[in-house]
N, C-alpha and C positions, 0 to 999 in steps of 0.2 A: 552259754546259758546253763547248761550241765553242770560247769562247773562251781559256777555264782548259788546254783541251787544245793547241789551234793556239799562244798564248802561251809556252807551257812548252817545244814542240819547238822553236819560236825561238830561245828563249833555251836550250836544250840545243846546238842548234848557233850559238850566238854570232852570228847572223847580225837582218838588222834585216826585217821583211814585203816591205819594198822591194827586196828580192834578189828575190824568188819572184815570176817571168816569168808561171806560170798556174797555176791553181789544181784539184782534182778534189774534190769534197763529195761523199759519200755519205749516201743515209737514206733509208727505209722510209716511213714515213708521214707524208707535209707535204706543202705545194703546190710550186709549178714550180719557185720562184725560191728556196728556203730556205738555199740553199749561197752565194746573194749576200746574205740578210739577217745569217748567221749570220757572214758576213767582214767584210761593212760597217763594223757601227760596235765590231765587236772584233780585228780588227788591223790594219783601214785601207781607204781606198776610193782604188786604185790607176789603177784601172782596166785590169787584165789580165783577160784569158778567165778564165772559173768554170764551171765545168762542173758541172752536177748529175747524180749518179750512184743508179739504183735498180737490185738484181739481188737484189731479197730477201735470204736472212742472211748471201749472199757479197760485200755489196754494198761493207763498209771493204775488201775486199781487190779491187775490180774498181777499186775509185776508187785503189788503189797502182797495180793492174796497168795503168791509162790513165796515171797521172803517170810511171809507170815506161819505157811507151813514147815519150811524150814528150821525156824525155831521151835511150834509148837511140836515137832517132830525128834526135836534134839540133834538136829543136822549141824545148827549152829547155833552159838551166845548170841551173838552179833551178824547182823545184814541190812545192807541199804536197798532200798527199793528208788530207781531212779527214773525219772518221765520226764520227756523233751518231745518237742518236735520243732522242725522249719519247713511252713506250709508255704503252696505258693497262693498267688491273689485268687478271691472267685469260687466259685463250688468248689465240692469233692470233683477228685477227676479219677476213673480209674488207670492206674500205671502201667498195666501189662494185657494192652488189649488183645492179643493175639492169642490171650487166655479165655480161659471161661471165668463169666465174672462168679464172685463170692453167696453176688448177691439176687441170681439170676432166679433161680425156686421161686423167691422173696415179693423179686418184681413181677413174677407170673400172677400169684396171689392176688395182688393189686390191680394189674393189667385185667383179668377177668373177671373184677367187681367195675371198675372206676375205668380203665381204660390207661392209654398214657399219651402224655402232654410233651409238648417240648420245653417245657421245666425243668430244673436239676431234679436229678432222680431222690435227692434226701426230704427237698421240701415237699415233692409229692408224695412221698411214702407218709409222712408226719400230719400233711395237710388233709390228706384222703382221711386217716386215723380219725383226725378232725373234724371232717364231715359225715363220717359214721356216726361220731357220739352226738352232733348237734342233729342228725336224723334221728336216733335212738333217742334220746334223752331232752330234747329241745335247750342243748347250749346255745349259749349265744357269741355271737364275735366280739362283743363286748370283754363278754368272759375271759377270755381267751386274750384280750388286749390287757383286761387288768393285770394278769399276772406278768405281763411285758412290763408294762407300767410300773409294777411292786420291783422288780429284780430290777430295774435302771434305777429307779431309787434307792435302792440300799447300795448300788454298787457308788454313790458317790462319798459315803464313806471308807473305802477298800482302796489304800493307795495303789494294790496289785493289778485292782482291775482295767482292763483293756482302759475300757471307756467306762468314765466315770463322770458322764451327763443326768440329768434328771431331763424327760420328756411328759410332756400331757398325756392324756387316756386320745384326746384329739390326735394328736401327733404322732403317737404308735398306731392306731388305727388307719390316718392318711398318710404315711410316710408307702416308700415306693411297692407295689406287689411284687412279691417274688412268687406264692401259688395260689391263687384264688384269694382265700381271705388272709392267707398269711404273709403280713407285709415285712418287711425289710426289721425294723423293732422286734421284731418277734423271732428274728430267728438269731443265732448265733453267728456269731464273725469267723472270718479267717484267722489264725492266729499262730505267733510265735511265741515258746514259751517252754520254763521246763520247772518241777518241783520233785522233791525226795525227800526221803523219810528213812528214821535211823530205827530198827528193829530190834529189840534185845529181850534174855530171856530173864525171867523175875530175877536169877540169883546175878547177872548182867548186871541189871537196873541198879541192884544192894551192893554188889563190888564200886562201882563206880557212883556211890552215894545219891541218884537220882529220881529219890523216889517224890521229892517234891513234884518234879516233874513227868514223872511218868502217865501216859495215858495209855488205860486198856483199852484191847479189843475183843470186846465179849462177847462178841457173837460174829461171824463172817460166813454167808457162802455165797457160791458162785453158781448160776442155773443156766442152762444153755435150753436151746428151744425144742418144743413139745413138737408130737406129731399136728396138734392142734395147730401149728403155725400156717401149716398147709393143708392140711384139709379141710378147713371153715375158707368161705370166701369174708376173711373178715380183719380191717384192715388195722383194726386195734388190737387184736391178736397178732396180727402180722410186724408190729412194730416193736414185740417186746410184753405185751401186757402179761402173759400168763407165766413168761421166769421171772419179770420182777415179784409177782403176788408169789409165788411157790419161795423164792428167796427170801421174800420176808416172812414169812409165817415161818419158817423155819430160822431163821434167825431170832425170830420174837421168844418162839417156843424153847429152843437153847436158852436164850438169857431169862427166860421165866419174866418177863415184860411185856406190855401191851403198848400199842402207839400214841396213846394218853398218855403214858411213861416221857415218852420225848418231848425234848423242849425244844432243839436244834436241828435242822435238816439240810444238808445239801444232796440235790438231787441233780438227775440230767436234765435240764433245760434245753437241751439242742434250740428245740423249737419250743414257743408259751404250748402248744397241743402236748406235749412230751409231758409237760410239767403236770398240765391238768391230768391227763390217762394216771400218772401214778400216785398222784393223791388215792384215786381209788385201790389200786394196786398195791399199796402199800398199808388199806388198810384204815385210812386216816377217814373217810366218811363210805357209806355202801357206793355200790355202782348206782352211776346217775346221778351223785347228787355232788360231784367234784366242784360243778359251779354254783351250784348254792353258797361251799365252802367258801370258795373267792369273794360272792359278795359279802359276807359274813365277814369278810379281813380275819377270818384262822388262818390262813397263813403268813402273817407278820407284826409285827410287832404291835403288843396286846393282844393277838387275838391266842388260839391253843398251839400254835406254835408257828417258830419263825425259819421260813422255809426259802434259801439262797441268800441268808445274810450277805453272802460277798457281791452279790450282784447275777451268781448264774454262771453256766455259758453262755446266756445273750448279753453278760455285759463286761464281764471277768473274761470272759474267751473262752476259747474251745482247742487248744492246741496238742492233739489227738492223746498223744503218748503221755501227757503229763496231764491231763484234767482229773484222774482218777485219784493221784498224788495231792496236787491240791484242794481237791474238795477235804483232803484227809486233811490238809493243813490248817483249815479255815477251821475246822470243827475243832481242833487239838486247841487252836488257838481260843474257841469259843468256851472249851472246859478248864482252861487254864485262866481263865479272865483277859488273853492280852488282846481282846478283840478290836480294842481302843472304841469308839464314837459305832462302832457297830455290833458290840457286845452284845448276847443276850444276856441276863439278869437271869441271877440264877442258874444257867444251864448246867445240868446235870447228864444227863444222858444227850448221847447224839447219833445219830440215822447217815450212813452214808446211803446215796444209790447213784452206779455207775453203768451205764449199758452200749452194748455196743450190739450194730445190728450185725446180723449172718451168722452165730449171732451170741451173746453169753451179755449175762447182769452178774454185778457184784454188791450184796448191802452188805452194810456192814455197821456195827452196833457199840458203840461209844462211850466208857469211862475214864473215871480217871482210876488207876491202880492203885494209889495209896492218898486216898484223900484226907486222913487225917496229918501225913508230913505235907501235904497242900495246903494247909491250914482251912482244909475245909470238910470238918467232920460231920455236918449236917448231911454230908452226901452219902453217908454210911447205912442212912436208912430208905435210898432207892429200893433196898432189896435185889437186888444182882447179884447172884450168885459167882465169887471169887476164885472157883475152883478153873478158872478158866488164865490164872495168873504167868504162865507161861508165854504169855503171848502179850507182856505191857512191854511197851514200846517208845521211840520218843519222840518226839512232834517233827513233822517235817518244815519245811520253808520254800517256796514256790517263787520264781522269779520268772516275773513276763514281761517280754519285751513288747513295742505297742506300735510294733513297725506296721504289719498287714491288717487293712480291713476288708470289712464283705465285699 
């Protein structure tokens, strides 16, 4: 899979392994060295740095945001960021019980709001989240089903995606429980799968004539969790809400853009609860009024922006090390036009958001680098400031296989 992925960015940016000065792998469950076995004997044994990168389900987009410093750093021209994983069937498990788990703080939080179930520990963390805001805010399960509903829909245009069924708002609602209201539709599969992305710096991009295709990243950080995580008993804190909100306002605020600016969004889906918490988190409507959003269809097509064009992780997969890679893919493909039958129109600017619990978020903010060799100079009057040109880069490609389900 590694290799079908890191191959394909290659040869999407015409360039040969032997450009690419260092390397960042990402992945979830393997031994130390997996990011050297997985480059070895499938795109060449060069001998530059390889880094192996673990940050749970943020972990393809921490392994962008290290190749990313990299270059913005002048460390290197050229570097590939690469994400794979091979899961096995059925929840998270943890690997090394005779540890202390990662996420033990985490689960205390929850355990003395909500208590704990004999549920997998992700969908309770996610679903609790969930019955906080529909106590707080009066969401509904509806709510919460629609945007299942939205991301299985669009995922049957995405040949990458897992599963690429259209289901009813009936059908994700009644389809099997897995925590309380959160049924089997709604959350994300098991998955195998891996995507990469080729990294270069502006003067990179101009030796190797690719500025057609170049897409920037104007704005990127990475927030790990507040003392807030733990000392509110509060379980949409606990899941991520206050590094995604602090990452994007500081992402917004570098690029001098606001989230009316975006046209494009892939976000974490883990679970449909995931999706709705960072509508508000990111800024896209105030706290409380995430489900209004939904019924309003702003998030897809027609409405103010179109949110998991590929389908999600509830439909596209979740395959740990590489989800953060290819959300990067889906959008490059989105500012490039080759989104085929799932295009946005127009897309201009694009929103990444990655998170992984125990805990660290990546957004990350979206153009193209030289839109007038795009042959699209309309784009010129975003307003995004270019001083950020060190860091345009070239689209990655993401290949999954569609072996494991939930």
């Amino acid at each position: 899979m590694a290799e079908e992925a890191g191959k394909k960015a290659l040869a999407d940016a015409g360039i040969p392994y032997s450009a690419v000065e260092q390397a960042c792998v990402g992945y979830v469950y393997g031994d130390s060295t997996c990011g050297q076995r997985a480059i070895y004997h499938s795109l060449g044994l060069t001998g530059i740095p390889i880094i192996n990168v673990n940050n749970n389900c943020s972990t393809g987009s921490t392994a962008l945001f290290m190749a990313r410093q990299l270059i913005q750093g002048g460390l290197a021209n050229c570097a590939l960021a690469l994400g794979f994983e091979k899961m096995e069937k059925g929840p998270l498990n943890i690997m090394q019980k005779e540890r202390t788990n990662p996420l033990d703080k985490h689960v205390e939080v929850m355990i003395n709001k909500y208590g704990l179930a004999t549920a997998p520990l992700a969908p309770q963390m996610f679903g609790n989240a969930g019955k906080e805001h529909m106590e707080k805010y009066g969401t509904t399960l509806a709510q919460f089903a629609k945007i299942a509903w939205k991301n299985h829909k669009h995922s049957t245009n995405n040949p990458y995606s897992q599963f690429q069924e259209e289901y009813s708002l009936d059908e994700v609602l009644k389809s099997r429980q897995v925590y309380e209201f959160l049924t089997l539709l709604q959350c994300c599969p098991t998955s195998d799968g891996a995507a990469a992305a080729i990294l270069g710096s502006e003067d990179f991009v101009r030796k190797y004539g690719l500025q057609s295709k170049a897409v920037e990243i104007v704005a990127q950080e990475m927030v790990t969790d507040f003392s807030s995580t733990f000392e509110e008993k509060n379980c949409i804190t606990l899941v991520g809400y206050d590094m995604t909100k602090e990452a994007a306002r500081k992402c917004f605020s570098k690029a001098g853009v606001k989230p009316t600016d975006v046209d494009v969004i892939e976000l974490h889906d883990c679970f449909s609860v995931n999706e709705l918490l960072t509508y508000e988190a990111l800024g896209l409507c105030p706290e409380g009024q995430a489900g209004e959003l939904v019924d309003k269809g702003d998030n897809t097509y027609g409405g103010k922006w179109v949110i998991n064009p590929s389908g999600g992780l509830i439909s596209k997969g979740h395959p740990l090390g590489a989800t953060g890679l290819a959300q990067c893919a889906e959008l490059c493909w989105q500012l490039r036009g080759e989104a085929g039958k799932r295009q946005v129109p127009g897309a201009k600017v694009a929103l990444q958001h990655n998170i992984g619990l125990g805990g660290a978020v990546v957004v990350t903010l979206y153009r193209m680098g030289f839109p007038e060799a795009a042959g699209r100079p309309e784009d010129l009057a975003v307003g995004i400031s270019k001083a950020t040109q060190e860091m345009v880069y070239q689209p990655p490609h993401p290949g999954y296989s569609h072996q494991s389900t939930c």
